[in-house]
C-alpha atoms as one frame of an Amber mdcrd trajectory, in Angstrom:
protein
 -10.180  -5.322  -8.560 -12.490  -8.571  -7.879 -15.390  -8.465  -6.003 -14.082
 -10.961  -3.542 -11.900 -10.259  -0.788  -9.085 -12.644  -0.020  -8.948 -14.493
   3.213  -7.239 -12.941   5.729  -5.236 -16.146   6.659  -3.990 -16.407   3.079
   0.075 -16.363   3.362   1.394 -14.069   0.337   4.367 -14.209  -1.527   6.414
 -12.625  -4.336   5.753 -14.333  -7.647   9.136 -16.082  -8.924   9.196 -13.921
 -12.173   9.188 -10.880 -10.375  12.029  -8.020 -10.122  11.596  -5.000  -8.073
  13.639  -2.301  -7.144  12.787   1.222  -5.025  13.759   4.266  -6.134  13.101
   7.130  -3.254  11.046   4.913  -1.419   8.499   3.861  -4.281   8.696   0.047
  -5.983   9.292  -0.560  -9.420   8.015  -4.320  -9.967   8.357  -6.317 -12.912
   7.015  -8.972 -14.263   8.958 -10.839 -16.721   6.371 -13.090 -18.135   4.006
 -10.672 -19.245   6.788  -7.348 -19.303   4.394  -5.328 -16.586   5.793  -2.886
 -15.213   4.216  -1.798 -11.972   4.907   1.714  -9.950   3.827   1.761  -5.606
   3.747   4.353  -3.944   5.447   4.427  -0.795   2.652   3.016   1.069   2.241
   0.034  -1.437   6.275   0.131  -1.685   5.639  -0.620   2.504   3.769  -3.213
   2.379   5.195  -4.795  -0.777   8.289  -5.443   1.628   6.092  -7.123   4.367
   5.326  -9.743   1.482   8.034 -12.561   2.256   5.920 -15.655   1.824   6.265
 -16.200   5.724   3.471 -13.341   6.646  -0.303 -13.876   6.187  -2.382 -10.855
   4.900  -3.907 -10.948   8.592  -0.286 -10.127   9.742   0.718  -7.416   7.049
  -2.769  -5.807   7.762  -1.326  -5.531  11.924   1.504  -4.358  10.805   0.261
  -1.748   8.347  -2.157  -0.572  11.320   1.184  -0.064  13.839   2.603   1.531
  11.181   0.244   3.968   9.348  -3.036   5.917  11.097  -6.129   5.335  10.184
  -9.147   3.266  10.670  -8.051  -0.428  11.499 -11.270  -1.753   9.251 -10.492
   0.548   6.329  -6.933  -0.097   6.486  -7.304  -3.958   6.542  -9.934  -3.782
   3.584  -7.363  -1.445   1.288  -4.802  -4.025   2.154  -6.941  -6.807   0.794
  -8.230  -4.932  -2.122  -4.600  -4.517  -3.431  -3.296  -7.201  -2.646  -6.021
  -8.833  -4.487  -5.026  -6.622  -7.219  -1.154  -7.680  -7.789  -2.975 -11.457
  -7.565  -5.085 -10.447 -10.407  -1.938  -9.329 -12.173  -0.172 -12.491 -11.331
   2.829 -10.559  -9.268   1.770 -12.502  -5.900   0.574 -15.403  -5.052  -1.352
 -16.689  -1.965  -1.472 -20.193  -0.454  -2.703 -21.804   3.224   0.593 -22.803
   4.132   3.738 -20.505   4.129   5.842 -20.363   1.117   9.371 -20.537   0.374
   9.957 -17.683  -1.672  12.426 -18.477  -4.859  15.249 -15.710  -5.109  13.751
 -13.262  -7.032  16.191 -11.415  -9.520  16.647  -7.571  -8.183  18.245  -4.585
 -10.282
């Protein structure tokens, strides 16, 4: 993980060269490019599906904090922090504007 946090009005989307598939509620992503293969739990797995391009991180945090318990500060700064992390691992990808998402192969 980076020091820096991404902005919370960042919109985030699946990268194009991405597969995923759950298996008992934990994602399997991969990337083709560089032949990563990622595990989530099921909380990562969670908000992995609130990525759709059409969300900003500000929005999957809100959601995350209906959905899970826990402090609303903490929660929002885990979400950033991994979210930064499939960045760094090119699996997302963040813009200002919404993105249309490219149909992503699934398996």
């Amino acid at each position: 993980m980076s020091s820096r946090k991404i902005k919370m009005d960042c919109y985030v989307a699946k990268g194009i060269n991405v597969s995923c598939r759950t298996i008992n509620g934990e994602a399997f992503i991969f990337d083709h490019n560089t032949r990563l293969l990622l595990k989530l739990d099921e909380v990562g797995s969670f908000i992995w599906d609130q990525i759709d391009g059409e969300k900003t991180l500000k929005q999957i945090s809100e959601i995350c904090c209906q959905t899970f318990m826990g402090n609303k500060e903490e929660i929002q700064l885990s979400i950033q922090d991994f979210i930064d992390d499939l960045y760094s691992k090119n699996v997302v990808v963040l813009s200002a504007k919404p993105i249309q998402e490219e149909v992503a192969i699934v398996y």
